[in-house]
Structure formats: structure tokens, C-alpha cells
N, C-alpha and C positions, 0 to 999 in steps of 0.2 A: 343485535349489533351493539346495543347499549351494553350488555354485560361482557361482552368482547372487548368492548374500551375500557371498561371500567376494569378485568381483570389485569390488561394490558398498562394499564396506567399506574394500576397501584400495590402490582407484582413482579410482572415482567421485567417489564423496564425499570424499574431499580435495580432490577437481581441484573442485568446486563451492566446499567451501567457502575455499580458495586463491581465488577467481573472486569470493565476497562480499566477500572482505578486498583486493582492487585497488583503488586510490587512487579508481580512477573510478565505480568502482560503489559505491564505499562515502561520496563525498564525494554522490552520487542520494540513496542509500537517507536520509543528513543529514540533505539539504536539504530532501527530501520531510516525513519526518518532525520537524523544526523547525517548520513549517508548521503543524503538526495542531492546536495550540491553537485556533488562529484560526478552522481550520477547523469545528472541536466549536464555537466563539462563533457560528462562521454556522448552525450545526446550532440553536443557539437561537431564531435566527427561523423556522423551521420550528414548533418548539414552539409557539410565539407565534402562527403563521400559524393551528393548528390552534384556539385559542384564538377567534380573530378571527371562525374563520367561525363560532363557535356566539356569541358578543358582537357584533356589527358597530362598537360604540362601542369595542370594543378599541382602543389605537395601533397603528400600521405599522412595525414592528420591521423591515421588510428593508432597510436600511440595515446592519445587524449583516450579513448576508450580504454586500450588497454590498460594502463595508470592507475583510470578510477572506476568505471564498470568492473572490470577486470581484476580489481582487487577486492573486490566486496567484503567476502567471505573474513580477510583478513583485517577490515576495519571492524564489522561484526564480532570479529570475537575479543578485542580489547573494547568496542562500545555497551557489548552486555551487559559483562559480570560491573561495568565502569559506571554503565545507567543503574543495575540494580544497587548497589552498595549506596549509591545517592538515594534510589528511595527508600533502603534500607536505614536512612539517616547515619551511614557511619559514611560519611564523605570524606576522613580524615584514610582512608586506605581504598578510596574508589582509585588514584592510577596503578597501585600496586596490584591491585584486582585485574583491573582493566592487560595490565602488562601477565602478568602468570595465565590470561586467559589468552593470550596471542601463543606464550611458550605451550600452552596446553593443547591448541588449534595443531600447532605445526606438530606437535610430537603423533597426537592420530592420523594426520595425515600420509602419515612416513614416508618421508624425504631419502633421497638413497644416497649414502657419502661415496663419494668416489677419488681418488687422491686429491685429497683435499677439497673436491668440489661438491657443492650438494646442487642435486640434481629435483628438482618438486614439478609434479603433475600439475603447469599454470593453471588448469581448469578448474581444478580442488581449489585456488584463493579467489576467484572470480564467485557467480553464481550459482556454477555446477557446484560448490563446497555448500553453499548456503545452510542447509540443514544439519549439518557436522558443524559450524560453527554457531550455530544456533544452540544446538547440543553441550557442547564445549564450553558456551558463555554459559550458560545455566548452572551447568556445572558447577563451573568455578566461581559464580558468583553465589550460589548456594554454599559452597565450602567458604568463603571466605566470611560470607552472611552468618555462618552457625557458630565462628570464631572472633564474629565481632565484637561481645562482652570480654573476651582475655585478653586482662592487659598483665604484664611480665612488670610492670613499674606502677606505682601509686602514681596519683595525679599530681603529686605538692614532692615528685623528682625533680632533681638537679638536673637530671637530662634534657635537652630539648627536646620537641614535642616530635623533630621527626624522626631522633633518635628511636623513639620509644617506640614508633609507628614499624620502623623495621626489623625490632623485636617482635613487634604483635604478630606479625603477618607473617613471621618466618616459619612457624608450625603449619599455617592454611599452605602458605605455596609450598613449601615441600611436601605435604602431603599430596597434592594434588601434581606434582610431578613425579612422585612415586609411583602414584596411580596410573599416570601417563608411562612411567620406567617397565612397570610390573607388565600391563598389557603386552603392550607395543613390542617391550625388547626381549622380556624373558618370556613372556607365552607365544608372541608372536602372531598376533592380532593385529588383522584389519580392520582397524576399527573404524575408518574413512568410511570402506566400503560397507560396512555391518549397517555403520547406521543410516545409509544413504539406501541398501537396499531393504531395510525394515521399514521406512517412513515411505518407499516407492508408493506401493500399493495407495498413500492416501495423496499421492500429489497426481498419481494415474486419473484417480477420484475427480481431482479437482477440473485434468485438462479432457474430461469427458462431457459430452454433451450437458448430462445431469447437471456435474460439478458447477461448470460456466453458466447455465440459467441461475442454478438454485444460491450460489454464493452471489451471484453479482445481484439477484432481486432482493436477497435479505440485506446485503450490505447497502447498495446505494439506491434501494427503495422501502423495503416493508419496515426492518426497523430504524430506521432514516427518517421516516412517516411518522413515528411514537419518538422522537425526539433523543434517539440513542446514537451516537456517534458512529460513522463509519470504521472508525479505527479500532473497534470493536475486535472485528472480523481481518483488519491492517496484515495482524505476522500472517495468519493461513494465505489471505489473497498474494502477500509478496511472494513467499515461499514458492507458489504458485505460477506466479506470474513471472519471477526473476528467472527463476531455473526455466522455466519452457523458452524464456527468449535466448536464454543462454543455449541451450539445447539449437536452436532454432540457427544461432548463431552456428555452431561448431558442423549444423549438416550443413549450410550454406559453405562452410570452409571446406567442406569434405567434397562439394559437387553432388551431395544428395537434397532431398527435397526437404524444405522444416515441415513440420505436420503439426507444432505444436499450437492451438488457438491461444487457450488461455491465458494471454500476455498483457502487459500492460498499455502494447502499442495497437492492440484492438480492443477492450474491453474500452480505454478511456474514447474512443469512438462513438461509442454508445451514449456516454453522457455530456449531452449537449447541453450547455447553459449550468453541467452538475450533475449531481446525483439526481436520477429519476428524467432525467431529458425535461429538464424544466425550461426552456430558455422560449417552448414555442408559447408556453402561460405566461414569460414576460413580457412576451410581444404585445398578448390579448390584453394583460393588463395595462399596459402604456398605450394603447394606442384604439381596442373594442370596447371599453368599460364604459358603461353610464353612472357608477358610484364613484362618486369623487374620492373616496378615499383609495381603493382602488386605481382611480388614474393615479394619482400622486404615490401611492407602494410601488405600480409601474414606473415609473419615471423613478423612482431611486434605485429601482432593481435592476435596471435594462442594462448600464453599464456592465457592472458586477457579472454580470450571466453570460455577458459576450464572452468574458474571460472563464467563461464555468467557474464563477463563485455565485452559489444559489445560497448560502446561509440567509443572508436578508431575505430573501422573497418565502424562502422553507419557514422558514420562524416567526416573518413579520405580515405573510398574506394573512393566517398564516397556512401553510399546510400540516403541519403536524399537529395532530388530534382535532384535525379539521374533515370529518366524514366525507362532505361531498368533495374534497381535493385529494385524500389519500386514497380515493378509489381509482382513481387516472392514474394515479403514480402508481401503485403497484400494477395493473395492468399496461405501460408502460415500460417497467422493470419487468417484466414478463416478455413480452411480444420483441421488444428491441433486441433484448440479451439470444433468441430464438431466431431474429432475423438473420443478425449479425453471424450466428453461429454456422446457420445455413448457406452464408452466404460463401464466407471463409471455406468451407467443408469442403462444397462444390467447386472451388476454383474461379468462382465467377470474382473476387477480388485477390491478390497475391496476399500469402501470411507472411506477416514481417521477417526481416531476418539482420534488423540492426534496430538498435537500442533507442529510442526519442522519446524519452522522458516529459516533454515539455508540453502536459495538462492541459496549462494556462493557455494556447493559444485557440482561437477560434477554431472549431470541432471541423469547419472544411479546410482550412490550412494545416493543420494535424491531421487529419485523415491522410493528405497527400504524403506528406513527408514519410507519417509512421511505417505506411504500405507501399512508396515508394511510385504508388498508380494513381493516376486521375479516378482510377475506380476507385477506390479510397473516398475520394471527395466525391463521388456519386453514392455510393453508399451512406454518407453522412447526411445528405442532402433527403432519400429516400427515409434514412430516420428519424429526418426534422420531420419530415411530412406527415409520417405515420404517429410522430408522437404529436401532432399540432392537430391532426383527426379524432386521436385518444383524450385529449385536453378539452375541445372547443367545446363539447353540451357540458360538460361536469360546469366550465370556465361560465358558460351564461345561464347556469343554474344559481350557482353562485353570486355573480355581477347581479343579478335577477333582485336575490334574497336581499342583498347589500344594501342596491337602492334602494327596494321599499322601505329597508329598518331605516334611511339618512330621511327618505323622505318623510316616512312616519315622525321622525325626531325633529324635524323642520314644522310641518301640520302644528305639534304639540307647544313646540316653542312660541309660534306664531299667534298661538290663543292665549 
């Protein structure tokens, strides 16, 4: 175990978290979370919906979904190439980016003109595009990234600065709409479709039994545990998650079934109090502990956790590179993510089929809403359970050790 940590501490986990801080992962993890506002705004007609159907005279709020859920895809591809060019330090041509990469989204989508009217597949600028505008942004944010040393003007020109800026950038975006030209119009390439059915097979991956344990234990427990950021694993889990509720969305319109789990409206079910179902350890710590320090980390964490923010209790008990606590967590991140999966699968809870973004609120009032069922909030409650079973010997092994080191240090001081 010792050379397990030791390898883990002084390999691993820098090579991960060196891997979050790369221009290209980290201008994803942006753009994705830029997005979230809108997304929580589409989470309101959900609210709304739920309303409706006990009112019938209610209004039709899914226009608020379709707006900003619904547009994903096409904020995505002006946020990419728009986050990477910032961390590319040329922030003087990030809107110019950010814009050639929306003109570059629509042209592989291909829109069909019809006397005068252009006609686009809605689902391609929602969720279902997701991965084509992912593609798209990278893209163009790499093209525009490789042209960011050429400048057409010295620096001590007469010209003003944004003059020069629409010089610079005229090479990258016309190339990069050539490239959209050449495709698209003279080969005649779906390139929507190429690259949505080349990437299938790894989103298939994802929303398979395997996919949903193995991503959700490494993101929101194992390397979580070693102090490496969830946002790690951020672009695959959305990718993932966005597109199956999307998906999930379009059978629910269709009058067929969604089958998709791997969503964002069941997996944040799992994480009660956070990543790793911490919230029944804050209980223990506020309220079972005999180490006063322990009481007192309880009583600052208890709030926090109600709202699933475990940072303070993860960092400050602490759990990460703490043996006897990151063994509950990941067996935790194991067992929950298996339940949850089982449970879904069998029908014994409904899989979502509308959007509720909304994390923050307590895991049994999110349960109902996400799934729509009071099963929802019995499944939440069975998680609490099972993870407050997974917690309690690790929690008074610990509380155990605690004590005696405070009381050891009291004995010593005392003489």
C-alpha cells in the first residue's frame, strides 16, 4: 500500500493533473462549463413541466429548454476555439476564433437552402451536435493557434490594434472555411454525420454498464481520493452524459422508451453530499466523533455537503492521501455507481427524459425532480444508507486514531 501511494503521489497525479492544465483540455473543461447557466435556465422548464402536469392551464415554458439546452452545440463551438486562443495567450483574436468556429460548426452540419430559407437539423445545434462541435472548436482553435505569431503589420503601425487583428486572422479563417468549402460543397461530405458515427462506438462505451461504473468511480472517487480534480475526466463525462439525455429527450418526443442511463440526471444522484457519497461521513463527523478536531471539521462541513460541496470535508478531514478514508470512498464509488445502474436497467426507477441540471440541491429533492418519481427519492435515500454502512467502521477507526493522538498531546502538554 505504501508504494501504491507513494507511486501515486509522486507520478501519477501530477502526470493527470499536468494533463487538466493542457491548453486543450482545459479550454473543454471552459467551454463546457460557460455553458452551465443556460443549462440550469433549461433545468427551469423541467420545474415548470412538473407544474403543468398537476395545472393543465399552466404556460408551456419549454421554449426556456429549447433556447439554452437546445442550443448547446452552437454555444460550444464559438466557446472552444474562444477558451483555447485565451489559453493560447493570443487573446487579442479569441472573438474572431470563437466566431469562424460557429461559421465552421454550421457549414459541417449542412443546412439545406431552400428559396431563401435555410432549413438545419434542430438536434445537430442542441446536444445531439455535441461531438461535431467539439471537433469543430478544436479545429478551428488549432488553426487559428498555429497563425497566432503572423502579423501582416509591425507593432510601432500607424494602424490601430484592431485594424491589424483583422489582417491577422484573415489567412486562419479563410483557410478554415475553405476547408469547410472543399468538404462539404465540392466532395460532398457528411461530415456531421462521419464524425458523430466515428466517435459512437466510444459514447456507446460510455452509456454501458462498464462505461457508467468505471468513469463515475475514477472521476468522483478514486482519483478524487489522490487530490486530482474531477474536471479531469469533465469533456468525456459531458459528452456522455449531454448527448444520452439529449437522446433520451428525442425517444420521449417520439412516444418510445429512453434507455439511456448515463446522464447527468442519474449519475449526480449517486453523489450525496459530492463526489464519493460523502455527506453520510459529515453526519458522523458532526454529530459521532469523540476528537474534538473532528467535531469541529463536522460542524464546518455539514452545511457545504447538504448542498454536495464536499471540498472542505475531502481536503480538510482530510480524505485524500488519507488510507483509512480513501478506502470507503472508493468502495462507495464502486457499489453506488452498480446500484444506481441496476436499478435504472430494471425499471424499478424511471430514466430521465428532461434536463435538471440543478447538482446543488439536496440529493432527495434532486432525485424527485431528475426522475420525475418519488422512486427517485427512494433510491437516494437507499444510497444514503448503503453509503453511511460503507463509511461507519473506516469513520470510528479513524475518530479512534484521532483521539488518542489529541489525547496523547494533552497527557504530554500536561507534564
Amino acid at each position: 500500500m505504501d508504494q501504491f501511494m507513494t507511486w501515486m503521489t509522486e507520478r501519477f497525479a501530477p502526470r493527470m493533473n499536468r494533463l487538466a492544465r493542457n491548453a486543450y483540455v482545459a479550454a473543454l473543461q471552459d467551454a463546457i462549463l460557460t455553458t452551465m447557466p443556460l443549462i440550469f435556465i433549461g433545468t427551469f422548464a423541467t420545474i415548470m413541466d412538473v407544474v403543468r402536469e398537476l395545472v393543465p392551464s399552466w404556460p408551456d415554458f419549454s421554449a426556456f429548454n429549447t433556447y439554452t439546452f437546445g442550443l448547446l452545440s452552437l454555444f460550444l463551438a464559438f466557446l472552444i476555439p474562444y477558451s483555447l486562443m485565451e489559453k493560447k495567450k493570443q487573446k487579442q483574436t479569441r472573438r474572431q476564433a470563437g466566431l469562424a468556429g460557429i461559421a465552421f460548426f454550421m457549414m459541417i452540419i449542412s443546412p439545406e437552402f431552400t428559396d431563401g430559407n435555410i432549413v438545419v437539423k434542430f438536434s445537430a445545434l442542441g446536444a445531439g451536435g455535441m461531438i461535431a462541435a467539439i471537433v469543430a472548436g478544436v479545429f478551428v482553435g488549432f488553426v487559428m493557434s498555429s497563425f497566432g505569431k503572423l502579423h501582416l503589420f509591425k507593432e510601432d503601425s500607424a494602424l490601430p490594434d484592431f485594424v491589424t487583428v483583422w489582417f491577422d486572422t484573415l489567412i486562419p479563417i479563410s483557410l478554415i472555411i475553405v476547408v469547410g468549402w472543399v468538404l462539404v460543397t465540392l466532395m460532398g461530405w457528411n461530415i456531421f454525420d462521419m464524425i458523430t458515427n466515428f466517435f459512437m462506438p466510444l459514447v456507446s462505451l460510455g452509456e454501458s454498464f462498464g462505461g457508467f461504473v468505471i468513469l463515475n468511480f475514477l472521476s468522483m472517487a478514486f482519483l478524487y481520493s489522490f487530490g486530482i480534480s474531477t474536471w479531469v475526466l469533465y469533456p468525456i463525462l459531458s459528452v456522455v452524459a449531454l448527448s444520452g439525455i439529449a437522446a433520451n429527450m428525442d425517444a420521449a418526443a417520439a412516444g418510445m422508451a429512453a434507455v439511456n442511463i448515463h446522464v447527468y440526471e442519474v449519475t449526480w444522484i449517486m453523489t450525496i453530499g459530492g463526489g464519493g457519497a460523502t455527506f453520510a461521513l459529515a453526519i458522523m463527523l458532526c454529530f459521532l466523533s469523540k476528537s474534538h478536531r473532528l467535531i469541529m471539521m463536522g460542524k464546518t462541513v455539514i452545511g457545504p455537503s447538504i448542498f454536495n460541496i464536499n471540498e472542505p470535508l475531502v481536503y480538510g478531514t482530510p480524505i485524500t492521501f488519507n488510507p483509512i478514508l480513501m478506502i470507503p470512498m472508493w468502495i462507495a464509488g464502486l457499489v453506488c455507481p452498480i446500484i444506481t445502474w441496476v436499478t435504472f436497467y430494471f425499471g424499478l426507477v424511471p430514466i430521465p427524459t428532461r434536463v435538471f441540471e440543478m447538482w446543488y440541491l439536496p440529493k432527495f429533492i434532486f432525485a424527485y425532480f431528475s426522475t420525475g418519481s418519488i422512486r427517485g427519492t427512494v433510491l437516494a435515500v437507499v444510497l444514503f444508507a448503503v453509503s453511511w454502512l460503507i463509511y461507519y467502521p473506516f469513520f470510528k477507526v479513524y475518530d479512534k486514531q484521532v483521539y488518542e493522538e489529541e489525547q496523547a498531546a494533552l497527557k504530554q502538554e500536561s507534564e
